[in-house]
C-alpha positions, 0 to 999 in steps of 0.5 A: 177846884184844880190840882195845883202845879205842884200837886201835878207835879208830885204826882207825875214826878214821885221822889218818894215812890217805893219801898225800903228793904228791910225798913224800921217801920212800915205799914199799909192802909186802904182808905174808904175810896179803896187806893191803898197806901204803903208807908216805909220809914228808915230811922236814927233813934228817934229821927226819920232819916229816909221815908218813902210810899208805895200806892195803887190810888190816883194822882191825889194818892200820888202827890199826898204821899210823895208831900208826907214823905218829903214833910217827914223826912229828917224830923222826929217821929213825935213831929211826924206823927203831928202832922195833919191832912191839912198840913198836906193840903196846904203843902201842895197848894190845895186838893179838890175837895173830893181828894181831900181824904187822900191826905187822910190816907197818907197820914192815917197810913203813917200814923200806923207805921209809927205806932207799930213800933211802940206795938209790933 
């Protein structure tokens, strides 16, 4: 399989790309394949008011990344933290299957950002 339009697009044209001052919450992961993936979110209370990312990975890294954020941003952090890798692959059109742990990436990468809040 190919990358999808929009997965190319989203890895070539980042919204999301960069890092928040001073964010609420943030985290970084490496993934088994070794690209590594900042998460930075800025909230109201519970709601995710601004989400962006920051990666050294591939364009699968890329357009996972950039998706989540896009996903993430204006819900609460209770639906965020729901989110699948699957429901990125989806969002994007499909992956390769063997870029399919860089969406596992992105949410693990999330997730932790998340979790630190209740557990600084």
């Amino acid at each position: 399989m190919h990358y999808s339009t929009r997965a190319l697009d989203l890895a070539r044209n980042p919204k999301n790309l960069g890092r928040i001052e001073a964010a609420d919450a943030q985290a970084i992961v490496t993934g088994p394949c070794g690209d590594t993936m900042e998460v930075y979110l800025r909230l109201n209370g519970t709601g995710i008011l601004e989400a962006t990312f920051v990666t050294d990975g591939c364009e699968s890294s890329l357009a996972c990344g950039n998706m989540l954020m896009a996903m993430v941003q204006g819900t609460t952090l209770e639906d965020a933290g729901k989110i699948q890798p699957e429901d990125i692959i989806k969002a994007l059109d499909g992956l390769p299957e063997d870029s399919a742990h860089c969406a596992e990436l992105a949410v693990n990468t999330l997730r932790k950002a998340i979790a630190h809040l209740d557990h600084p």
